[in-house]
C-alpha positions in Angstrom: -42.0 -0.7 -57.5 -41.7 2.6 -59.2 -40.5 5.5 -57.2 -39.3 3.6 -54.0 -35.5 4.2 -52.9 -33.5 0.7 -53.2 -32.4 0.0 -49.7 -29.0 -1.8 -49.6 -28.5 -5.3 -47.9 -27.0 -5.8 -45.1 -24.4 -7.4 -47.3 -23.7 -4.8 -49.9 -22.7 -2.2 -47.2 -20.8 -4.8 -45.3 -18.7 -4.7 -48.7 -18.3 -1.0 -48.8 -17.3 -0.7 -45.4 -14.6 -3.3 -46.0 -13.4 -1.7 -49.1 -13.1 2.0 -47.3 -11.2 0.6 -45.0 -8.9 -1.4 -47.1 -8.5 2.1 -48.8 -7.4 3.8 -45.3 -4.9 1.1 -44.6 -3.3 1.6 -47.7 -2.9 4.9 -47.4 -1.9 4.6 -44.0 0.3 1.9 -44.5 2.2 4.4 -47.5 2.7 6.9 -45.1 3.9 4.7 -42.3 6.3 2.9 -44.6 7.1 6.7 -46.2 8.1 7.9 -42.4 10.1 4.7 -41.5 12.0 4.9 -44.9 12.7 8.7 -43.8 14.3 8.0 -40.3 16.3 5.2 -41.4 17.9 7.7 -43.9 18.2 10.3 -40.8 15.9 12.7 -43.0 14.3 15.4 -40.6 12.7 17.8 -42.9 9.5 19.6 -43.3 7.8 16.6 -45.2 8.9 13.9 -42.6 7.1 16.5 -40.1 3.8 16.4 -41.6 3.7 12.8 -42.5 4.1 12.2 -38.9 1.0 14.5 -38.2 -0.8 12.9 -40.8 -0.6 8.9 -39.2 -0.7 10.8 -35.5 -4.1 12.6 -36.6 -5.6 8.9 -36.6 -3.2 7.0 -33.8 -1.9 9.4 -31.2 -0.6 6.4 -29.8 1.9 5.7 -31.9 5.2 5.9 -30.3 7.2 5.5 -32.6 6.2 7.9 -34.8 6.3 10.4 -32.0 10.6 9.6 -31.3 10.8 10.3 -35.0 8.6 13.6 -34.7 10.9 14.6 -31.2 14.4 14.0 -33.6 12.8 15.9 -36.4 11.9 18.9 -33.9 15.3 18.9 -32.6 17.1 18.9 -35.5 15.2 21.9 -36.3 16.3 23.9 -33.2 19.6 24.1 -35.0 19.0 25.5 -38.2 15.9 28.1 -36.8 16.2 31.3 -34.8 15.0 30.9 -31.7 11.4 33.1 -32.4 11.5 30.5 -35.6 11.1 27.5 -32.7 8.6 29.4 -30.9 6.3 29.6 -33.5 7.1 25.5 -34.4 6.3 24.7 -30.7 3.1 26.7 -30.6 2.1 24.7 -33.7 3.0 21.7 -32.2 0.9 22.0 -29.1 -1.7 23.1 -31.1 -1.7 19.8 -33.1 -1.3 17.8 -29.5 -4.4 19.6 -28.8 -6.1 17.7 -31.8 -4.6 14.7 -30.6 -6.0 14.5 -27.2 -9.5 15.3 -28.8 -8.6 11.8 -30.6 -7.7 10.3 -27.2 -8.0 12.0 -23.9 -6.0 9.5 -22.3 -3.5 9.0 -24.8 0.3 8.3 -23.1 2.0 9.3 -25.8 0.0 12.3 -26.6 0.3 13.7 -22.4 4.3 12.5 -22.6 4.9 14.6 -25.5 3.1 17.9 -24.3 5.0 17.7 -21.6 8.4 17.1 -23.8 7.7 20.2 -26.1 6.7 22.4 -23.2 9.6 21.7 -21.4 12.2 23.0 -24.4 9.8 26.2 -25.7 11.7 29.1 -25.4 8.7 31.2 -23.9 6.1 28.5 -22.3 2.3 29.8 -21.4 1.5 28.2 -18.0 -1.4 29.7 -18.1 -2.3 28.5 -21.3 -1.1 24.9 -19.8 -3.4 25.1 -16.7 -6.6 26.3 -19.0 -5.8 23.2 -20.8 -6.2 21.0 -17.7 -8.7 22.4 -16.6 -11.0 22.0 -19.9 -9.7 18.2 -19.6 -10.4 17.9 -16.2 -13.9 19.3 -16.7 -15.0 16.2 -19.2 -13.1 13.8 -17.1 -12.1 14.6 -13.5 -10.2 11.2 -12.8 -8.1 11.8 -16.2 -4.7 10.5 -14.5 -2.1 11.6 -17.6 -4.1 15.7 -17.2 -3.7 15.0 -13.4 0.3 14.0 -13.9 0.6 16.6 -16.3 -1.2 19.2 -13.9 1.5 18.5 -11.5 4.4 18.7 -13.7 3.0 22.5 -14.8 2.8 23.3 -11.2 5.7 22.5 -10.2 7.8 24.2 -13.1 5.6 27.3 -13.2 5.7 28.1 -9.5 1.9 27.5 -9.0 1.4 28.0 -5.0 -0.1 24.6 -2.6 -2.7 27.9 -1.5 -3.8 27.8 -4.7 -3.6 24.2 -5.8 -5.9 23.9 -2.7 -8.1 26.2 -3.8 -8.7 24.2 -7.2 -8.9 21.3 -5.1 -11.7 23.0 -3.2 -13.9 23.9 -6.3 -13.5 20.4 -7.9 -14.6 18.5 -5.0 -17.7 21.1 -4.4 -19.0 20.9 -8.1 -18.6 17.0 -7.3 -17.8 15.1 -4.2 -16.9 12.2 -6.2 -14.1 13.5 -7.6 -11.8 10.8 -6.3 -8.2 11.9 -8.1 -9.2 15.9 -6.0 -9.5 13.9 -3.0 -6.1 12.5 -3.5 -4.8 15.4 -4.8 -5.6 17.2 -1.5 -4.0 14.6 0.7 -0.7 15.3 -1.0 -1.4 19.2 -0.6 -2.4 19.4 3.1 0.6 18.1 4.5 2.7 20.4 2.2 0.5 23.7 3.6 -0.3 22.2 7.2 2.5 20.0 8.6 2.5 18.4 11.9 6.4 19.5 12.7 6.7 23.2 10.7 10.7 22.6 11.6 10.9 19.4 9.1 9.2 17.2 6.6 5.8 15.4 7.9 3.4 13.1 6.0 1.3 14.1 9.1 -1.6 16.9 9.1 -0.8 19.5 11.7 -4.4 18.9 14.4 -5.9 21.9 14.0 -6.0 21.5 10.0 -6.8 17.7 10.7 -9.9 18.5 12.9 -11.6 21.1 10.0 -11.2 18.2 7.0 -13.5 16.4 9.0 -16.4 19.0 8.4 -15.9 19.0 4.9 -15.9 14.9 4.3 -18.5 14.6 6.4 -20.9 16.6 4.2 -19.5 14.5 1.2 -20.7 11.1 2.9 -23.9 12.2 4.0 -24.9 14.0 0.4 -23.9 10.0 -1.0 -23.3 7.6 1.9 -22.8 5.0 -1.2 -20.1 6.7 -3.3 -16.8 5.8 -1.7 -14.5 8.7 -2.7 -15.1 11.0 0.0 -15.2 7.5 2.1 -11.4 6.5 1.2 -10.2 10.6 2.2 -12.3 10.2 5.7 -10.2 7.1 6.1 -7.0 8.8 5.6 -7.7 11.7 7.8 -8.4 8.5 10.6 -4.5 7.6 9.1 -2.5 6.7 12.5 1.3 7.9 12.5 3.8 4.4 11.4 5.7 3.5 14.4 8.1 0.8 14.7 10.1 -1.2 17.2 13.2 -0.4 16.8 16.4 -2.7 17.5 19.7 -2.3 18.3 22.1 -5.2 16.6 25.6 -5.9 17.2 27.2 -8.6 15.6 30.7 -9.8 17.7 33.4 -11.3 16.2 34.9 -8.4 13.8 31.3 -7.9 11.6 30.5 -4.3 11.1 28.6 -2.8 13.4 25.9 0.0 12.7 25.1 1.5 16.2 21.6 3.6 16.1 21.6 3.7 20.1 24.1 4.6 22.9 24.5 1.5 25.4 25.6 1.7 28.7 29.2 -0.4 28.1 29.6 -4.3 29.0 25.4 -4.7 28.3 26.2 -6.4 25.3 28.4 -8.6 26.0 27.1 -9.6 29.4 25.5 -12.5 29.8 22.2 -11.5 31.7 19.4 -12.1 29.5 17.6 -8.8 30.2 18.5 -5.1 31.3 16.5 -2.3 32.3 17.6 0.8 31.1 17.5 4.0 29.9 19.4 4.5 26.1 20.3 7.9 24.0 18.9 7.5 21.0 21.6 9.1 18.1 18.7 10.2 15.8 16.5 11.7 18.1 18.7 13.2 20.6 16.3 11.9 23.3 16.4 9.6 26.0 13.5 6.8 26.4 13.2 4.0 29.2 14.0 0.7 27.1 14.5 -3.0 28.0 17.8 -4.8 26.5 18.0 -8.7 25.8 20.6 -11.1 24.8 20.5 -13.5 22.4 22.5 -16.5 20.0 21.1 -16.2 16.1 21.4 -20.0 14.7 21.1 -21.1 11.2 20.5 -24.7 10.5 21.4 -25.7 13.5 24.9 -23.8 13.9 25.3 -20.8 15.6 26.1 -18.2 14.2 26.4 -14.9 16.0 25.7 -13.2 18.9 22.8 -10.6 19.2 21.1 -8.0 21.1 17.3 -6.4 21.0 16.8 -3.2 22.3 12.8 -3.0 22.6 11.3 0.3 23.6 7.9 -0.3 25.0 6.6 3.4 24.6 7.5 2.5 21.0 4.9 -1.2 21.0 1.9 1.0 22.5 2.0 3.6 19.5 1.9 1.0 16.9 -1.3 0.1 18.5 -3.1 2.9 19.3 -3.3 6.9 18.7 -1.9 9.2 21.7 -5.1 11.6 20.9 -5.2 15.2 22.8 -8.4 16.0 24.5 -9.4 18.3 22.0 -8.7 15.7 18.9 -10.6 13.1 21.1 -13.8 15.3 21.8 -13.9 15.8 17.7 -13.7 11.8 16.9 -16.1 11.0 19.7 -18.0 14.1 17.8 -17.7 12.2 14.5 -18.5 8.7 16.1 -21.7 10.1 17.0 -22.4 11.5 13.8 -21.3 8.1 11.4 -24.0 5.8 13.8 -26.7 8.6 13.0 -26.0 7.8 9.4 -25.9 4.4 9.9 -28.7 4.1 11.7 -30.3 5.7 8.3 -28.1 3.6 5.9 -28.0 0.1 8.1 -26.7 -1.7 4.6 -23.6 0.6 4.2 -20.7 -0.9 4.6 -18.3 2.6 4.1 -20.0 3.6 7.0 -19.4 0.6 9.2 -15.8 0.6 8.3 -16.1 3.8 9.2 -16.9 3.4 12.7 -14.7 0.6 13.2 -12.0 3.0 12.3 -13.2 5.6 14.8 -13.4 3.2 17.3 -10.1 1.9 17.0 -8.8 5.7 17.2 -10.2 6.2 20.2 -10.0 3.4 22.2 -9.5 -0.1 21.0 -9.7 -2.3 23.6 -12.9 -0.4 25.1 -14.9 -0.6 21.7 -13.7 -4.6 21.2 -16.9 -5.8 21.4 -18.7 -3.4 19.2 -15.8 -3.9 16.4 -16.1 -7.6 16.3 -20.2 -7.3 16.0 -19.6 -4.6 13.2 -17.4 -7.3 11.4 -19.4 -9.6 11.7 -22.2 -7.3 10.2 -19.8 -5.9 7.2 -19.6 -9.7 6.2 -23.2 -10.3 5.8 -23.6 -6.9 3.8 -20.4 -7.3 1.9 -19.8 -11.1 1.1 -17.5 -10.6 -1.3 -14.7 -8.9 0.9 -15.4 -11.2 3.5 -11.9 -12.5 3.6 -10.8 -9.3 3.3 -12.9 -8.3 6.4 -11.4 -11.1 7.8 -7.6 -10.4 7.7 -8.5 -6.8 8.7 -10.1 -8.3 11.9 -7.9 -10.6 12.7 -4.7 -7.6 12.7 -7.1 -5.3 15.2 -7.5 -8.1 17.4 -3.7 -9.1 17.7 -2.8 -5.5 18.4 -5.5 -5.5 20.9 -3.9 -8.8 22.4 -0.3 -7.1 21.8 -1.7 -3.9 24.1 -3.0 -6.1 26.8 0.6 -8.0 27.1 2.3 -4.8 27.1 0.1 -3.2 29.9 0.6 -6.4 32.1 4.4 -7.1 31.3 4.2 -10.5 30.7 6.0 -12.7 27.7 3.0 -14.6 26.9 0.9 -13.9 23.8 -2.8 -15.7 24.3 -5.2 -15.0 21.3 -7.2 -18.3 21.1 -10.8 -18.6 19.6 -10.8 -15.3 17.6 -11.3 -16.4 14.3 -7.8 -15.3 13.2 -7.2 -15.8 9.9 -3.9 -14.1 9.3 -0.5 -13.2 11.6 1.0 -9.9 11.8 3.0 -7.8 14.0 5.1 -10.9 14.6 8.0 -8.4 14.4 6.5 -7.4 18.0 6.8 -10.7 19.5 10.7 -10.9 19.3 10.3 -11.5 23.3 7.6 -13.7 23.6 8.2 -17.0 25.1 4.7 -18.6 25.4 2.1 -18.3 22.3 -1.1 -19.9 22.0 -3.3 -19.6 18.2 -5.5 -22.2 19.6 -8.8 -22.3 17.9 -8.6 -20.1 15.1 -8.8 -20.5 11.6 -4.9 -20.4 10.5 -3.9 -22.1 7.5 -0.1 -21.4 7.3 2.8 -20.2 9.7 4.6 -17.5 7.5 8.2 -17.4 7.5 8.4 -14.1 9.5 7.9 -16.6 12.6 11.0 -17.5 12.7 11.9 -13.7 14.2 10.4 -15.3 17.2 13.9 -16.2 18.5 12.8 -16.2 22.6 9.6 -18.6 22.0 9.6 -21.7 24.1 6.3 -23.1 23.9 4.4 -22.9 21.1 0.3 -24.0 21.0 -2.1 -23.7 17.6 -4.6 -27.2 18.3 -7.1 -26.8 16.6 -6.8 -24.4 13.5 -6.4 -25.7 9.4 -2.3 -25.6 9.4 -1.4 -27.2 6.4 2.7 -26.2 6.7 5.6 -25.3 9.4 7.5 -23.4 6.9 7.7 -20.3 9.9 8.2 -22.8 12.7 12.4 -22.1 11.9 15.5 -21.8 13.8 14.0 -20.9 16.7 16.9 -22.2 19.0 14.8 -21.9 22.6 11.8 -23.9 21.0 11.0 -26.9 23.3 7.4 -27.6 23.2 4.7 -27.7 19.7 1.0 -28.9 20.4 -0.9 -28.9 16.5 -3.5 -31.0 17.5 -6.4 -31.1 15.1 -4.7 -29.4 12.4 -4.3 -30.5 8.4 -0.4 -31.2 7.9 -0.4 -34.5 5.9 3.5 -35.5 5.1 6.6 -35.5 7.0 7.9 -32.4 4.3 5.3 -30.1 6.3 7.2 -31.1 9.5 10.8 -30.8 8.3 11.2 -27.2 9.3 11.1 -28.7 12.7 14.3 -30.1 12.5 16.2 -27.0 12.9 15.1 -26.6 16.4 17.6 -27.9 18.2 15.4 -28.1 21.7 12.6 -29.4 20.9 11.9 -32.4 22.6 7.6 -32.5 23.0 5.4 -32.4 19.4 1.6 -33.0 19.5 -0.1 -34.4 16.3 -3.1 -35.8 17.5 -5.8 -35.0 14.5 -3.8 -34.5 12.0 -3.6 -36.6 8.5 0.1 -38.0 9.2 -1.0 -39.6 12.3 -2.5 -42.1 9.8 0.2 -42.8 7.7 2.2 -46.4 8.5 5.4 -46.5 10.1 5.2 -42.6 10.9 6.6 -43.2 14.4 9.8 -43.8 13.4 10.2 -41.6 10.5 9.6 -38.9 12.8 11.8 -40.6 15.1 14.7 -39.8 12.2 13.2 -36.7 11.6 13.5 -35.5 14.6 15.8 -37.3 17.0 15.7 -34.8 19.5 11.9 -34.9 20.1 11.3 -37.2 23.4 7.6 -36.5 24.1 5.3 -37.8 20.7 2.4 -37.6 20.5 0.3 -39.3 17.7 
């Protein structure tokens, strides 16, 4: 046994671990209690400054502690000279710089640099900016050095040129740099707007078209990391269009114009007008359609209203107006996304990808392909299936949308389609007939009761469980839910504030077995003439 070291049990330094740190908290406790004691006295000397650095040295996160440090330094602005504070913030940042070598991403840490740098007298940017870059080099997706970055930027006069310059060098020494990726989507639009004249979220084409040479080298270095992914699929960003509406309400309510109208269209009683409107906004004229309308609530009415659709307005929300040079680039792209895809089958970034191509370029030409590369992302992707689903489901209703807008007709067909989801309803104000046979709907959200034109309404065949949309729609007339899932009378009472509707189908559904339903619907809904059960 002689001249062997003893070698401590697992127990015995167990023990000693638990005593240094009983010793720590002690002594940090002292101090805590020592700097709480302080500030409830309002003393904001020299001592109360170093305790505070002395429990921030081990916690930057603290914030407390960093309120009391903030009152002490600003108490100290008043009794020093102003090179006096200089030389105090300087220290300060210099401690901050300790902190963050503590915790990178400490909050209170990043909000206090930013406090300190904002009130010294004589600030180094530059100093500031080496800082986030050091930062940025051991972690580019640090957020608070990214927020901070922006904040010295702005303050210190730092050009977009340059800022996408920085960009530029980040995302080449690594293209998965996701926070530079985002970082130069907020930056291009800033340099390269679409309109010079005013503000634009849009990219101006010809900057547009040469991002798509740079991502495109990103994705096919690492088809699998989805940084550079997620920046292709804003560049493939369509503009945000709307319908818009015009809405008067008669009978002394204020009225907020954002059209002219020809007069008497309001108040005349034809249901529909052809005609052309000056928009106040955009000092243009567009070729619009004008209908007339009663809004009801519970079964009373309650005002008179007018929709101004503009049907230039319907086709944008569904599809880009490319130029032939933007369209010769996508197609360009298109091409290039199947060669990788034909080397990375599996990927699902890159058959998103082409989905999204295709619906820039022409959506109802490529609706075959989209649906197969669905169908395709599912099987590779099972766990956003649903996801995949919904995102299906709105490409195919703006398809069907498109189609009723190039054939001028009030009726919205989309049966068999696997929808899963509604959307857009906001673009169906005018629609009178809609069939969702077929489909795989579970609920009818509440923004169907914009529908305030529909007369016929068909969904056999789907997994409704609930009317709750199905709502004061005061031209309503005829419901078929055959084959469905709503079980009680509740799912049906949001039919009773349709004052028309005289024909309801629910063959197939779980009520139709429930005794004496006949004549609870009967109460339900007295108006209903045609029941079928």
């Amino acid at each position: 046994q002689h001249g062997r070291v003893k070698v401590k049990t697992t127990a015995q330094q167990e023990e000693e671990k638990r005593k240094e740190r009983e010793k720590k908290l002690k002594i940090y406790v002292a101090a805590r209690d020592a700097c709480f004691a302080k500030r409830k006295e309002e003393i904001f000397d020299d001592e109360a400054l170093q305790l505070t650095q002395q429990l921030l040295s081990s916690n930057p996160d603290f914030a407390t502690l960093w309120n009391y440090r903030r009152e002490i330094l600003l108490h100290l602005e008043t009794v020093k000279d102003e090179n006096e504070v200089q030389k105090i913030y300087e220290a300060e940042l210099s401690f901050l710089e300790s902190c963050l070598k503590v915790n990178p991403k400490s909050y209170g840490s990043w909000h206090h640099r930013g406090w300190v740098s904002a009130r010294l007298p004589r600030p180094d940017w530059a100093r500031e900016l080496g800082l986030c870059d050091r930062c940025l080099s051991l972690d580019d997706r640090n957020f608070h050095c990214w927020d901070y970055r922006r904040m010295v930027v702005k303050v210190s006069g730092v050009s977009v040129e340059q800022e996408l310059g920085f960009t530029d060098r980040l995302i080449c020494s690594n293209f998965s740099n996701y926070s530079s990726w985002h970082y130069r989507s907020t930056l291009l639009p800033l340099l390269h707007p679409e309109c010079p004249e005013q503000a634009s979220p849009h990219l101006c084409e010809e900057q547009l078209l040469k991002e798509y040479e740079l991502v495109q080298n990103a994705v096919f270095t690492d088809p699998n990391d989805q940084s550079a992914w997620f920046y292709y699929r804003w560049l493939l960003g369509r503009g945000m269009w709307a319908v818009v509406c015009h809405e008067q309400m008669l009978g002394g309510a204020e009225v907020h114009p954002i059209c002219d109208l020809p007069p008497g269209t309001i108040h005349d009683t034809t249901n529909e007008h052809n005609l052309t409107v000056h928009w106040t906004e955009k000092h243009n004229h567009r070729e619009c359609a004008l209908y007339t309308g009663t809004v009801w609530h519970a079964g009373n009415k309650l005002s008179k209203h007018s929709f101004l659709q503009e049907h230039e307005m319907v086709l944008l929300l569904c599809r880009s107006e490319l130029s032939v040079e933007k369209t010769s680039v996508l197609q360009s792209e298109l091409l290039s996304i199947n060669q990788l895809q034909e080397l990375e089958p599996l990927n699902k970034w890159c058959l998103l990808t082409i989905i999204l191509l295709m619906r820039a370029l022409d959506p109802l030409g490529y609706e075959k392909e989209t649906l197969a590369h669905f169908q395709t992302l599912k099987e590779v992707d099972p766990k956003r299936s649903a996801y995949y689903s919904d995102l299906c489901s709105k490409f195919m209703i703006e398809n069907t949308i498109l189609k009723m807008e190039y054939a001028e007709v009030r009726v919205f067909s989309i049966s068999d389609q696997n929808l899963t989801t509604l959307c857009h309803l906001d673009q169906l104000l005018l629609v009178t007939h809609i069939n969702l046979s077929s489909n795989r709907l579970q609920r009818l959200p509440p923004q169907f009761a914009m529908l305030q034109c529909l007369e016929v309404f068909e969904a056999d065949n789907n997994s409704i469980k609930s009317l709750e949309g199905v709502y004061c729609l005061p031209k309503l007339e005829e419901i078929s839910l055959k084959n469905n899932k709503i079980s009680t009378l509740a799912d049906l009472q949001p039919l009773a504030s349709c004052p028309k509707l005289t024909h309801l189908d629910l063959r197939g559904n779980p009520i139709t077995q429930t005794a004496g339903v006949e004549s609870e619907l009967a109460k339900l809904l007295p108006s209903v003439t045609d029941l079928q059960l």
